[in-house]
Chimera marker file (.cmm) of the C-alpha trace (Angstrom):
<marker_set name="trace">
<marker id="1" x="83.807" y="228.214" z="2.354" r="1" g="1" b="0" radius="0.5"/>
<marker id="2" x="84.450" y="231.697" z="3.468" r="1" g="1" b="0" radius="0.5"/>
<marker id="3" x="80.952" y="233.618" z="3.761" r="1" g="1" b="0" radius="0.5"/>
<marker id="4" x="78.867" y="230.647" z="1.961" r="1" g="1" b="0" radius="0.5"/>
<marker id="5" x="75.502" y="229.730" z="4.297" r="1" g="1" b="0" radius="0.5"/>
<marker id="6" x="73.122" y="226.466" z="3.955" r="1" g="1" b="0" radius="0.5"/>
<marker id="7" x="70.001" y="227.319" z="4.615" r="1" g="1" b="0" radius="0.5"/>
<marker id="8" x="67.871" y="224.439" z="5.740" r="1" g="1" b="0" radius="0.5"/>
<marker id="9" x="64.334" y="224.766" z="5.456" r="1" g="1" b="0" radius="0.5"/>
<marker id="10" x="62.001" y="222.774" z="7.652" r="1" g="1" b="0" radius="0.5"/>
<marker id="11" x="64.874" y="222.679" z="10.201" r="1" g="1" b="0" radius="0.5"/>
<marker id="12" x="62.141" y="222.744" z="12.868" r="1" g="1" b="0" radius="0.5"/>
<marker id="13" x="60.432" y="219.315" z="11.755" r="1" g="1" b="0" radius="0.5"/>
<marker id="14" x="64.000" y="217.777" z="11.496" r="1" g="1" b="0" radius="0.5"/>
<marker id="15" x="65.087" y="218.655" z="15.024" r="1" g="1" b="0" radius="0.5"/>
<marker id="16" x="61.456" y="216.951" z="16.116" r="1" g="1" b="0" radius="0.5"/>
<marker id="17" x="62.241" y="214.195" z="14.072" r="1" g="1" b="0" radius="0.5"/>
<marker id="18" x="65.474" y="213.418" z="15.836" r="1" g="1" b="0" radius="0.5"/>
<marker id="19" x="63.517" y="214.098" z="19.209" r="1" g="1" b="0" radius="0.5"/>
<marker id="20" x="61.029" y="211.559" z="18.689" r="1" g="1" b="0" radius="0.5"/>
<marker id="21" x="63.438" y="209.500" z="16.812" r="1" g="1" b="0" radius="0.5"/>
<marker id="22" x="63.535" y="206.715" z="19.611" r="1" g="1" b="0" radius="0.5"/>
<marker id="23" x="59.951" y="206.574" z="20.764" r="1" g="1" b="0" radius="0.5"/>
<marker id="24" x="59.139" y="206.526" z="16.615" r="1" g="1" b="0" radius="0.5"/>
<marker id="25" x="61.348" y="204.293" z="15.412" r="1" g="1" b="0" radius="0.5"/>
<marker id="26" x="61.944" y="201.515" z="17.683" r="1" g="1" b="0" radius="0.5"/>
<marker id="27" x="60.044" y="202.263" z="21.120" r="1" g="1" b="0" radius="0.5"/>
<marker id="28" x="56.565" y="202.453" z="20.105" r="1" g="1" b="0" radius="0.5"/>
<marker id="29" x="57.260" y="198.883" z="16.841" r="1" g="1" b="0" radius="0.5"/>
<marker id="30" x="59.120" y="196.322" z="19.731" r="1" g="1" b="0" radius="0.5"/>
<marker id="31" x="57.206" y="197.596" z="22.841" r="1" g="1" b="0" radius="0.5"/>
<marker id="32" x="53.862" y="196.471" z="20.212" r="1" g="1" b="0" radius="0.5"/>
<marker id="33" x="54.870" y="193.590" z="19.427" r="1" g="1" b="0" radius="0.5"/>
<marker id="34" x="56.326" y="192.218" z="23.377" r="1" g="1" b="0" radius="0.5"/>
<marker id="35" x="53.195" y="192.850" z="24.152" r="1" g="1" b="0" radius="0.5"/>
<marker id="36" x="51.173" y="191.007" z="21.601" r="1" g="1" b="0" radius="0.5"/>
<marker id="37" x="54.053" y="188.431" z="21.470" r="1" g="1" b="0" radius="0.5"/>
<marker id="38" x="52.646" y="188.057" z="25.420" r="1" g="1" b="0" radius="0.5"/>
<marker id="39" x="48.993" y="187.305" z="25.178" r="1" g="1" b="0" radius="0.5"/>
<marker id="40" x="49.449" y="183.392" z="23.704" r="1" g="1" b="0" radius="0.5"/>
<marker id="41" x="52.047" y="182.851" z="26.951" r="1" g="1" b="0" radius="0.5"/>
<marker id="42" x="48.744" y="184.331" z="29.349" r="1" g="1" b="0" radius="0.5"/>
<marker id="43" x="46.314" y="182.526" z="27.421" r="1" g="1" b="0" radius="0.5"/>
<marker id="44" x="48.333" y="179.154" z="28.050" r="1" g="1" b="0" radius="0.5"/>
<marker id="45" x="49.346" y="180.061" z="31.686" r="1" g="1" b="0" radius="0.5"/>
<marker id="46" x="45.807" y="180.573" z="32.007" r="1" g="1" b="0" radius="0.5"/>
<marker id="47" x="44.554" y="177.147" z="30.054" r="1" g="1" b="0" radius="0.5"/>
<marker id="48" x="47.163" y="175.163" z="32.186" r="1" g="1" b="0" radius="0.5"/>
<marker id="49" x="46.124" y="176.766" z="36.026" r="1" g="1" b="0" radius="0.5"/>
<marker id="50" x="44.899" y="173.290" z="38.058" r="1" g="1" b="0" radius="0.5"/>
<marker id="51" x="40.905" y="173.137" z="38.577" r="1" g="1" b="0" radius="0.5"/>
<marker id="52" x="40.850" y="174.356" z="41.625" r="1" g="1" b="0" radius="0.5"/>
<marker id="53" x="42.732" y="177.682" z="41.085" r="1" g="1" b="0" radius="0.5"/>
<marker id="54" x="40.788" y="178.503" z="37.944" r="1" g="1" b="0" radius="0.5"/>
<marker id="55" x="39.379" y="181.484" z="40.152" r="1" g="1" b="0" radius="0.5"/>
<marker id="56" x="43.207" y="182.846" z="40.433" r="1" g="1" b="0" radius="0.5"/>
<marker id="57" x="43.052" y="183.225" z="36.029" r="1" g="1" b="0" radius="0.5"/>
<marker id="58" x="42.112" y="187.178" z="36.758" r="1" g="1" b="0" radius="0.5"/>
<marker id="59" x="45.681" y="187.830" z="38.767" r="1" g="1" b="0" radius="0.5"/>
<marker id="60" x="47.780" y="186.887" z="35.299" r="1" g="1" b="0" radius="0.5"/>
<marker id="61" x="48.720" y="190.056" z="33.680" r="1" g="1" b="0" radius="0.5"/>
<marker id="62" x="51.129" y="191.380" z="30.795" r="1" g="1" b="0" radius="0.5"/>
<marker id="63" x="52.858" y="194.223" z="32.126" r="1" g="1" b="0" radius="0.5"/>
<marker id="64" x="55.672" y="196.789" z="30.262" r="1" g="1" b="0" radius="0.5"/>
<marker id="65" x="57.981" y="198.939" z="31.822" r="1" g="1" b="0" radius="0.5"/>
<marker id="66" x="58.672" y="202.140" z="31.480" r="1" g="1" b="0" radius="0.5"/>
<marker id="67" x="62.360" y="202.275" z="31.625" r="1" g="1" b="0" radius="0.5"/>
<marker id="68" x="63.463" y="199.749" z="29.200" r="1" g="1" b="0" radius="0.5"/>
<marker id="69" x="62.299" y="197.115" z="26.567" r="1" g="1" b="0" radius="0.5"/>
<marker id="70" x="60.316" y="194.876" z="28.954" r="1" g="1" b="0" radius="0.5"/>
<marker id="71" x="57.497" y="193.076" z="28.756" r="1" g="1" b="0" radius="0.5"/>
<marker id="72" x="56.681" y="190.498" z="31.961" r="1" g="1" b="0" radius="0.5"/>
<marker id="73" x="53.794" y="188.091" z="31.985" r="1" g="1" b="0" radius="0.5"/>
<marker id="74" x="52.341" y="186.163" z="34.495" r="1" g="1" b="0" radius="0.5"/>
<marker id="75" x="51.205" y="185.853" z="38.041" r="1" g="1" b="0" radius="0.5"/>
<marker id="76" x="51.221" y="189.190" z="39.827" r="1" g="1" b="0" radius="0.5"/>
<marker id="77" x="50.615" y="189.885" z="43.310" r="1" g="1" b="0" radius="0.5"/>
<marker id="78" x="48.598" y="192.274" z="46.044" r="1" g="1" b="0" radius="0.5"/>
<marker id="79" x="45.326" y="191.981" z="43.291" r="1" g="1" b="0" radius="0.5"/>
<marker id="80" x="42.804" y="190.634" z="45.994" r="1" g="1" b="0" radius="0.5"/>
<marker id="81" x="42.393" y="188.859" z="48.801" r="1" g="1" b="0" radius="0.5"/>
<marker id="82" x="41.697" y="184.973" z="49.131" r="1" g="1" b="0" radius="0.5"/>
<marker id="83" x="39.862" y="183.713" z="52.166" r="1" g="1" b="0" radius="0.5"/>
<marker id="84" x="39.827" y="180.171" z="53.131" r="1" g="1" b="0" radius="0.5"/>
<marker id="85" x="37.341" y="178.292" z="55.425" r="1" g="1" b="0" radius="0.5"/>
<marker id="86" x="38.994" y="179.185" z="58.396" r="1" g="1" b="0" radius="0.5"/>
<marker id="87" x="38.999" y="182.752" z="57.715" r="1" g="1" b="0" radius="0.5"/>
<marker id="88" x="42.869" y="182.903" z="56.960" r="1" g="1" b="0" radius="0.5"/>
<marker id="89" x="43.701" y="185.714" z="54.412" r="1" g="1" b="0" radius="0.5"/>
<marker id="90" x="45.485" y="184.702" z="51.739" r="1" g="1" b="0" radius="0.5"/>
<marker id="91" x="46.782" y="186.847" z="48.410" r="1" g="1" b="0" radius="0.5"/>
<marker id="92" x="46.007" y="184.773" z="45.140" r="1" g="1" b="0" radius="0.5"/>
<marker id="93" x="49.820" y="184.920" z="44.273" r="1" g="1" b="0" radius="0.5"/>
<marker id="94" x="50.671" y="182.777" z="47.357" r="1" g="1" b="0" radius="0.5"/>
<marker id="95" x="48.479" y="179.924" z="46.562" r="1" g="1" b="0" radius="0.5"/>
<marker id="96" x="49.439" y="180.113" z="42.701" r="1" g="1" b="0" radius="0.5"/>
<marker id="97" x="53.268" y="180.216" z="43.767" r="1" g="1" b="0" radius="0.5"/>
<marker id="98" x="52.746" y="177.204" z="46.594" r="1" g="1" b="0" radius="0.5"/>
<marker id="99" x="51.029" y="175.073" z="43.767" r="1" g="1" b="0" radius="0.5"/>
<marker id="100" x="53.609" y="175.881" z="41.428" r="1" g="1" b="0" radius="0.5"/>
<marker id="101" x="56.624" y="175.057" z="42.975" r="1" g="1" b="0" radius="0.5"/>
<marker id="102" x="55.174" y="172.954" z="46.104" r="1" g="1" b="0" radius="0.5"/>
<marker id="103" x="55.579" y="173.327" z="50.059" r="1" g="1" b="0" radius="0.5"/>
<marker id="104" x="57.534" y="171.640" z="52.557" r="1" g="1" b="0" radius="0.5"/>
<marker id="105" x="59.184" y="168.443" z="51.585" r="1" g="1" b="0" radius="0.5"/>
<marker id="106" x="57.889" y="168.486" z="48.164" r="1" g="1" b="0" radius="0.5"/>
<marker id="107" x="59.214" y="171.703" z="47.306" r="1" g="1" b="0" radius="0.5"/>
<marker id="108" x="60.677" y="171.704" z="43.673" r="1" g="1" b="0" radius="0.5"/>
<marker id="109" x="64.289" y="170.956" z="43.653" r="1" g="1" b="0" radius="0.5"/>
<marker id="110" x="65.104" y="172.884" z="40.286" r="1" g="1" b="0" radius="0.5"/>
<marker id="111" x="63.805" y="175.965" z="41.666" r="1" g="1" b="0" radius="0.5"/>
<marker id="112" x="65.615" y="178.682" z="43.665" r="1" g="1" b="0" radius="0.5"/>
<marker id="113" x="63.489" y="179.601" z="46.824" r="1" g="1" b="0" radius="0.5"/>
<marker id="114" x="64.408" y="183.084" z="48.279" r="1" g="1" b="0" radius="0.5"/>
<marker id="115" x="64.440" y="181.623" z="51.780" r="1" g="1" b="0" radius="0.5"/>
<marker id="116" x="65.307" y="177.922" z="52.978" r="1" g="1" b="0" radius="0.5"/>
<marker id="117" x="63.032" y="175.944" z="55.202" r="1" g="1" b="0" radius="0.5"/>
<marker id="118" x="63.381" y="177.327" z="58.999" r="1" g="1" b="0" radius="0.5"/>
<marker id="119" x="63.936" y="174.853" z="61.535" r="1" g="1" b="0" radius="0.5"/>
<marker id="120" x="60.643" y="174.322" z="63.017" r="1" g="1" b="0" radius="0.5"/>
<marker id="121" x="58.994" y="172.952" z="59.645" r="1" g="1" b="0" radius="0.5"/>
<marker id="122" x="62.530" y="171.509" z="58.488" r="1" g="1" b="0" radius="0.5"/>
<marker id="123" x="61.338" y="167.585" z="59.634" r="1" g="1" b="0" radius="0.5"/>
<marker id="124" x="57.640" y="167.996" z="58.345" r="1" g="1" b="0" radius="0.5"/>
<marker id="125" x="56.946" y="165.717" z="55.981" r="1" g="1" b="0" radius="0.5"/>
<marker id="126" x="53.968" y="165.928" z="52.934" r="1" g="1" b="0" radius="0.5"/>
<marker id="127" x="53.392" y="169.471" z="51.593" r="1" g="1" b="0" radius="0.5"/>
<marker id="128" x="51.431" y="170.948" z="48.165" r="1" g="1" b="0" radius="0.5"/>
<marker id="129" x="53.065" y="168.436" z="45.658" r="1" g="1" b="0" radius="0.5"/>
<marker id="130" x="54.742" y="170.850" z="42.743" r="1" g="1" b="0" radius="0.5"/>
<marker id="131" x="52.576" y="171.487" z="39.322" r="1" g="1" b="0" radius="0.5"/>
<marker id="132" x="55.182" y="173.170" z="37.529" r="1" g="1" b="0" radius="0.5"/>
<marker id="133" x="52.113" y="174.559" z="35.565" r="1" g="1" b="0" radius="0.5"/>
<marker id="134" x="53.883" y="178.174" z="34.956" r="1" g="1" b="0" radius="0.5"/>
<marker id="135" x="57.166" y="176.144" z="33.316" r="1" g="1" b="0" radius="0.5"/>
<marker id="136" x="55.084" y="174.253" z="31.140" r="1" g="1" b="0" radius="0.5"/>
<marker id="137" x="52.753" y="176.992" z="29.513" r="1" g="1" b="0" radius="0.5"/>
<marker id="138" x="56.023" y="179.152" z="28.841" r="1" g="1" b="0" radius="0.5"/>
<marker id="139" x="57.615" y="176.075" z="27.449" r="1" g="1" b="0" radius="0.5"/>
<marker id="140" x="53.839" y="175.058" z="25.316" r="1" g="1" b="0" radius="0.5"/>
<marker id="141" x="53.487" y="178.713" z="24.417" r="1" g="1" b="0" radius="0.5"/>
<marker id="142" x="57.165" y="180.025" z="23.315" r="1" g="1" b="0" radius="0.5"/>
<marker id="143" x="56.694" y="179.501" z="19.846" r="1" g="1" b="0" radius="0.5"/>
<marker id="144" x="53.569" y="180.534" z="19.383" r="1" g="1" b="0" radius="0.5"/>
<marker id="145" x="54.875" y="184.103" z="21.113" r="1" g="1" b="0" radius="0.5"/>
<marker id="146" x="57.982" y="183.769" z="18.886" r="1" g="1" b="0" radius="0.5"/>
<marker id="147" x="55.885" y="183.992" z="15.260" r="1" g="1" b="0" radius="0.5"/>
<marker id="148" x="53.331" y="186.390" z="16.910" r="1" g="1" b="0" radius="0.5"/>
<marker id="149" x="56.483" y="188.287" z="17.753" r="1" g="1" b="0" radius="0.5"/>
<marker id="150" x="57.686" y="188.515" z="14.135" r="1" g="1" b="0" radius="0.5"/>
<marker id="151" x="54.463" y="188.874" z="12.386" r="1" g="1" b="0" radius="0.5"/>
<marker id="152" x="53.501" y="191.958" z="14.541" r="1" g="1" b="0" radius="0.5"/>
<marker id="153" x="56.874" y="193.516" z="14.282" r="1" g="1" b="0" radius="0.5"/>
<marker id="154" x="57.376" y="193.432" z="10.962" r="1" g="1" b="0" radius="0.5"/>
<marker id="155" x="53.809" y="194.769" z="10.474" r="1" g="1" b="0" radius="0.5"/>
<marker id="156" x="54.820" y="197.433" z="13.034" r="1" g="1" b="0" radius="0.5"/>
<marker id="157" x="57.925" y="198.071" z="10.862" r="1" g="1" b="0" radius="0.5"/>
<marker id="158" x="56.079" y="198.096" z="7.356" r="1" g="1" b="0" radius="0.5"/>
<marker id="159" x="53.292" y="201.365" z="8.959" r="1" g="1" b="0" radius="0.5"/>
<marker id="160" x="56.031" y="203.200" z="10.272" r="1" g="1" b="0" radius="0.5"/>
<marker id="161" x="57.994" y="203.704" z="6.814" r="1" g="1" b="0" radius="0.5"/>
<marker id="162" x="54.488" y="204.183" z="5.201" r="1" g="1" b="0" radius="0.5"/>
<marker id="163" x="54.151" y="206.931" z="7.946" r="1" g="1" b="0" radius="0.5"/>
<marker id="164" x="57.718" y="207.993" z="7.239" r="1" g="1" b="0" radius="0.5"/>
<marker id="165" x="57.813" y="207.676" z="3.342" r="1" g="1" b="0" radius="0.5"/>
<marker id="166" x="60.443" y="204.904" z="3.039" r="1" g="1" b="0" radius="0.5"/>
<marker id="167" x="59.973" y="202.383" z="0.922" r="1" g="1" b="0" radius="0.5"/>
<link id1="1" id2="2" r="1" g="1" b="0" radius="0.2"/>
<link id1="2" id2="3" r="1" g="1" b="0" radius="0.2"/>
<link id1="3" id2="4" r="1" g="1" b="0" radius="0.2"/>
<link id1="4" id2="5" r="1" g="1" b="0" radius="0.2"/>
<link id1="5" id2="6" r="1" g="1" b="0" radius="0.2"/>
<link id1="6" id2="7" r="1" g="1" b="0" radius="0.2"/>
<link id1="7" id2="8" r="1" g="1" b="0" radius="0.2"/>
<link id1="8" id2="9" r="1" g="1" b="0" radius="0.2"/>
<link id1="9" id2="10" r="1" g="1" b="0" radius="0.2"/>
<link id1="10" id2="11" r="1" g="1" b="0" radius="0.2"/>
<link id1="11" id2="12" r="1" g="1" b="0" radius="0.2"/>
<link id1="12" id2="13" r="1" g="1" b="0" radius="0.2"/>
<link id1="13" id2="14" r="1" g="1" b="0" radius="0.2"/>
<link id1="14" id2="15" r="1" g="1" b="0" radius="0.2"/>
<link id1="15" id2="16" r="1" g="1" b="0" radius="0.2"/>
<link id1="16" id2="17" r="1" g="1" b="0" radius="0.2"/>
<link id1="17" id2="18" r="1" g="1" b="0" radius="0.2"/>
<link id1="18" id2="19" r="1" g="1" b="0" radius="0.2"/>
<link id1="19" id2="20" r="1" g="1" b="0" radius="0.2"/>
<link id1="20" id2="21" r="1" g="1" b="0" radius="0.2"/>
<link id1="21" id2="22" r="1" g="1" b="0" radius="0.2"/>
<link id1="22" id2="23" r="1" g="1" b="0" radius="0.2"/>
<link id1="23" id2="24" r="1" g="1" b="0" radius="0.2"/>
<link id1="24" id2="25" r="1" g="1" b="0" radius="0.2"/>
<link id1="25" id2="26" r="1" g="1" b="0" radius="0.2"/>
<link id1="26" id2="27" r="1" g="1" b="0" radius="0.2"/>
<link id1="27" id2="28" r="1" g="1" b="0" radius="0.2"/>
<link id1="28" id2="29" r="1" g="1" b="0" radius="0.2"/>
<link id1="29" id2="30" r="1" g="1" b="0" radius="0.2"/>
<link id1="30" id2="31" r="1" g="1" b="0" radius="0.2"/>
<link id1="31" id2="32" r="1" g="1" b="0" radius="0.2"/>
<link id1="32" id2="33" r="1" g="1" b="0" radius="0.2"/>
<link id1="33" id2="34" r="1" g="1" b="0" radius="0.2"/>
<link id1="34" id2="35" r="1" g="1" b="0" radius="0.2"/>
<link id1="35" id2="36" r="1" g="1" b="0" radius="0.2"/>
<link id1="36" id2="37" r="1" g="1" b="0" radius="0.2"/>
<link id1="37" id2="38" r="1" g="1" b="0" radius="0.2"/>
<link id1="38" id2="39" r="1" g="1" b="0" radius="0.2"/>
<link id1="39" id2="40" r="1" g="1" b="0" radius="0.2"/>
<link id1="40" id2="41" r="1" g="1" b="0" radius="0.2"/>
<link id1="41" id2="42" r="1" g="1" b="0" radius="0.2"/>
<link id1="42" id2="43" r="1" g="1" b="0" radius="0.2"/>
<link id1="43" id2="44" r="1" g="1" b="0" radius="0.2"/>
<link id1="44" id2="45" r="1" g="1" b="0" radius="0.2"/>
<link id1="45" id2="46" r="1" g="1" b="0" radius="0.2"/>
<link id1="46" id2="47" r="1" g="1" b="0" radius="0.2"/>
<link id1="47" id2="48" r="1" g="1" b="0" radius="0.2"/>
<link id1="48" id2="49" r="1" g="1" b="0" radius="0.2"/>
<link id1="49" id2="50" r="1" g="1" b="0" radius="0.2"/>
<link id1="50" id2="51" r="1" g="1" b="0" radius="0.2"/>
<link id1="51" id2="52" r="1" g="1" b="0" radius="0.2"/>
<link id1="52" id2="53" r="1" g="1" b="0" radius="0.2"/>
<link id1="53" id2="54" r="1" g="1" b="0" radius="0.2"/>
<link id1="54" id2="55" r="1" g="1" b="0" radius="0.2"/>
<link id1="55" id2="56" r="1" g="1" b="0" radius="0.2"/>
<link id1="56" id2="57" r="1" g="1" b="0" radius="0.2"/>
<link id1="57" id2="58" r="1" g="1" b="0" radius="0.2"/>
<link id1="58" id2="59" r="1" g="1" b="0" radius="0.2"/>
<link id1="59" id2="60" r="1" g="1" b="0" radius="0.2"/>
<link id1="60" id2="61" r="1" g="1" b="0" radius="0.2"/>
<link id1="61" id2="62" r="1" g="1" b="0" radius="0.2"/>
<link id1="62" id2="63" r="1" g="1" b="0" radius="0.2"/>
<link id1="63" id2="64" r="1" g="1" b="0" radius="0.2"/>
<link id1="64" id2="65" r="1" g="1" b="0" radius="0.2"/>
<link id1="65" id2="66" r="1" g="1" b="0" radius="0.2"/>
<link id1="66" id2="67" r="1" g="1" b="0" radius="0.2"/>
<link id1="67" id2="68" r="1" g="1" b="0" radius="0.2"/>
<link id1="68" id2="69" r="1" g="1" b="0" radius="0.2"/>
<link id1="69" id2="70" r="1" g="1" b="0" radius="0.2"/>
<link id1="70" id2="71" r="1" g="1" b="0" radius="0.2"/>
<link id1="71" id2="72" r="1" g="1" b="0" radius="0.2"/>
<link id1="72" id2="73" r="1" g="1" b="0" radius="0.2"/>
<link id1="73" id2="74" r="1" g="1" b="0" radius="0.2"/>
<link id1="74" id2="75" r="1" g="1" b="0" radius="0.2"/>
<link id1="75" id2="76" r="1" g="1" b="0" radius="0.2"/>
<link id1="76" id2="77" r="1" g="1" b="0" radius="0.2"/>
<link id1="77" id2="78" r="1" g="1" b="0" radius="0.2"/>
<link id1="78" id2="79" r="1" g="1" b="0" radius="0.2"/>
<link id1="79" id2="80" r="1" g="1" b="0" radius="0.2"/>
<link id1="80" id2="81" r="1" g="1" b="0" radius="0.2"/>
<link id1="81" id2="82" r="1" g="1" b="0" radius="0.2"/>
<link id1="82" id2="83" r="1" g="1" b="0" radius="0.2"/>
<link id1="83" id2="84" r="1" g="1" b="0" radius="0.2"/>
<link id1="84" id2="85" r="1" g="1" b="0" radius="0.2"/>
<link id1="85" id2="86" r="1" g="1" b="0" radius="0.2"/>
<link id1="86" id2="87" r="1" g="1" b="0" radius="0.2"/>
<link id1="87" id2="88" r="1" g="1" b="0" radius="0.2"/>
<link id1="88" id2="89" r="1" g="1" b="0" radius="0.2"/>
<link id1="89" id2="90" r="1" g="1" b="0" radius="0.2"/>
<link id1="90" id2="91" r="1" g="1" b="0" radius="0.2"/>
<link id1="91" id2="92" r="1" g="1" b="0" radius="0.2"/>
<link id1="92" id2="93" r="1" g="1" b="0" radius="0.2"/>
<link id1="93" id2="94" r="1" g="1" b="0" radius="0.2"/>
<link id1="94" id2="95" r="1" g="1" b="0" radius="0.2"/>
<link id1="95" id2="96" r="1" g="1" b="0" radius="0.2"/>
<link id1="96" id2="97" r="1" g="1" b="0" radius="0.2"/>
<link id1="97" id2="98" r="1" g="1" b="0" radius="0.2"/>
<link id1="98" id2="99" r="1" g="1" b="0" radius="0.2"/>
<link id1="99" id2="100" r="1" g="1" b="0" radius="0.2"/>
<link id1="100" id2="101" r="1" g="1" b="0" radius="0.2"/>
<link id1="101" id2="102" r="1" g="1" b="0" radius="0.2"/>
<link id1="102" id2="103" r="1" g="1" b="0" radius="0.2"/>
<link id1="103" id2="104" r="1" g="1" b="0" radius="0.2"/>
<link id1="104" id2="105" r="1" g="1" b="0" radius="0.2"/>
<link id1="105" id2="106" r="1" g="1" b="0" radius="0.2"/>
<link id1="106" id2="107" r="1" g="1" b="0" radius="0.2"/>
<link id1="107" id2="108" r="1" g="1" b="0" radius="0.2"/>
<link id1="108" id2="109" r="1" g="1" b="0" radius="0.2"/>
<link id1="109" id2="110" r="1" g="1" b="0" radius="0.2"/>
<link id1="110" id2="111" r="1" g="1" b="0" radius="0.2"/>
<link id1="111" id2="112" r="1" g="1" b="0" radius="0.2"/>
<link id1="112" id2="113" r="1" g="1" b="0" radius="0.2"/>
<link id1="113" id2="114" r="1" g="1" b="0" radius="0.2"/>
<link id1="114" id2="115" r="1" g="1" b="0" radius="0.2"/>
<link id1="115" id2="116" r="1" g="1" b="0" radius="0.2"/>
<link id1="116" id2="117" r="1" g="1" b="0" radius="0.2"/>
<link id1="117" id2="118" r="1" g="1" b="0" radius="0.2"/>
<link id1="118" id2="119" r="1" g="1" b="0" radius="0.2"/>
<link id1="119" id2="120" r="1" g="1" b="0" radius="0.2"/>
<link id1="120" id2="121" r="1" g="1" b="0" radius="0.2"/>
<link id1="121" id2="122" r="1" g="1" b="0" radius="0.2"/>
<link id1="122" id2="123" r="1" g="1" b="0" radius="0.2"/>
<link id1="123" id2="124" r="1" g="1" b="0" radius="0.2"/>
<link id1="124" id2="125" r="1" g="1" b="0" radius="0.2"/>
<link id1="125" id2="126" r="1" g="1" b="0" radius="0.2"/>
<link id1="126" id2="127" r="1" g="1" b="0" radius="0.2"/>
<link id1="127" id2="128" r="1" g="1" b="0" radius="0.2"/>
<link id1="128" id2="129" r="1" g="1" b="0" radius="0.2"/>
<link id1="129" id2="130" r="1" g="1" b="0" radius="0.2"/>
<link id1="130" id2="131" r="1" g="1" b="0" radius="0.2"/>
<link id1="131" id2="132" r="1" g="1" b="0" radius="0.2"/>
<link id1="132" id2="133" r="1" g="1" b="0" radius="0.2"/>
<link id1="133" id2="134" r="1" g="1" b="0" radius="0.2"/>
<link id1="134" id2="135" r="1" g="1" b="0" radius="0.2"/>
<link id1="135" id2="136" r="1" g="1" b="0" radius="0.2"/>
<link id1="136" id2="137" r="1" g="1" b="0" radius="0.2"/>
<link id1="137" id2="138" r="1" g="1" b="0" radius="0.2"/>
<link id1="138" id2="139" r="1" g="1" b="0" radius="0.2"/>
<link id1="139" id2="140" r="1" g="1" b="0" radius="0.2"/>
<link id1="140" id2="141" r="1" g="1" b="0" radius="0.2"/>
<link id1="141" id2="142" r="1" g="1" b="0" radius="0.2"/>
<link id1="142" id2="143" r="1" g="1" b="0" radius="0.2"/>
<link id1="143" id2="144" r="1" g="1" b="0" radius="0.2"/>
<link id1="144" id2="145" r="1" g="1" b="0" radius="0.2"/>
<link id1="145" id2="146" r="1" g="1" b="0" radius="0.2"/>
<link id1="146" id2="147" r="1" g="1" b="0" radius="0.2"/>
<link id1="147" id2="148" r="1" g="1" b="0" radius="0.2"/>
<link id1="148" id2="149" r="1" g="1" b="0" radius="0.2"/>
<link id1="149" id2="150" r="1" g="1" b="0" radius="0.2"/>
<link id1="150" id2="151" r="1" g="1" b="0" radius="0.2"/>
<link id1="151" id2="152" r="1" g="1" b="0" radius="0.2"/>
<link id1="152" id2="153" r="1" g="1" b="0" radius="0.2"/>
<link id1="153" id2="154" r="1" g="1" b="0" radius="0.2"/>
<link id1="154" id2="155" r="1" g="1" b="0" radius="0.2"/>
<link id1="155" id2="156" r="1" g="1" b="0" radius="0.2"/>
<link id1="156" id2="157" r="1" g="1" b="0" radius="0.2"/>
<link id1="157" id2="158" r="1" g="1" b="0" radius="0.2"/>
<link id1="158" id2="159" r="1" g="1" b="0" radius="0.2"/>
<link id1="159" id2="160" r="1" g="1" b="0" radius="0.2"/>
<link id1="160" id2="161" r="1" g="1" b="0" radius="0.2"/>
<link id1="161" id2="162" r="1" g="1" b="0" radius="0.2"/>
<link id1="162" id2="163" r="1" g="1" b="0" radius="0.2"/>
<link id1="163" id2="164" r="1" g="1" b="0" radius="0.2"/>
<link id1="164" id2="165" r="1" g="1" b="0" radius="0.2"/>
<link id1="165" id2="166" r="1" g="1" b="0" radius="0.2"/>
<link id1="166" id2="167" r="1" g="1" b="0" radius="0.2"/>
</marker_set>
């Protein structure tokens, strides 16, 4: 092997390759389809919202991140400003969350609050009765978002090697 060289040409367009070779080829295909996979889970957490928070559809959003392979959906907060009769300020979330998962003694019992009742309110009685509205679309929409899921993917998959020249 003494003295014997390889000379690659096109080394330059390699080297790129295997830069971009994460965002290319699996980045850019899954990050797609999460997010299309998404919209039939908005579209039912929207379809399911109670009558009177049908105003509160515009604070559902499909979100990615940046650092990993995430996509979130649903009710996100600090997007407005609700003002009741009395003149109380309210953010949309709040509501959405208190009709969801109820207040007071109706609070939801299969649902992990961050913070238990505090001792003033701890005897009230009544409350917003749970809707568990946000459980149910996820569990109405899943498979609908599971064969959107594939179907984009794979078509994801399929332009790539035609971009690439695989067959």
């Amino acid at each position: 092997m003494s003295g014997e060289y390889i000379i690659l040409e096109g080394e330059e367009k390699l080297m790129q390759f295997f830069k971009d070779a994460p965002e290319k080829i699996y980045r850019k295909p899954v990050s797609k389809a999460l997010k299309a996979a998404a919209v039939p889970v908005r579209q039912a957490m929207n379809n399911s919202l109670p009558a009177g928070l049908k105003k509160m559809s515009k604070i559902i959003k499909i979100k990615s991140s940046r650092r990993g392979l995430v996509v979130s959906v649903g009710f996100t907060g600090r997007l407005g400003v609700y003002q009741n009769r009395r003149g109380q300020m309210w953010d949309p979330y709040m509501l959405v969350y208190w009709h969801n998962y109820g207040t007071l003694s109706n609070r939801l019992s299969g649902h992990r609050f961050k913070y238990p009742r505090r001792r003033k309110t701890a005897h009230w009685r009544g409350g917003i009765i749970p809707g568990r509205f946000v459980e149910e679309a996820w569990e109405n929409s899943g498979e609908k978002a599971k064969q959107v899921l594939e179907e984009t993917w794979s078509n994801e998959i399929l332009k790539l090697c035609d971009d690439l020249g695989v067959n």
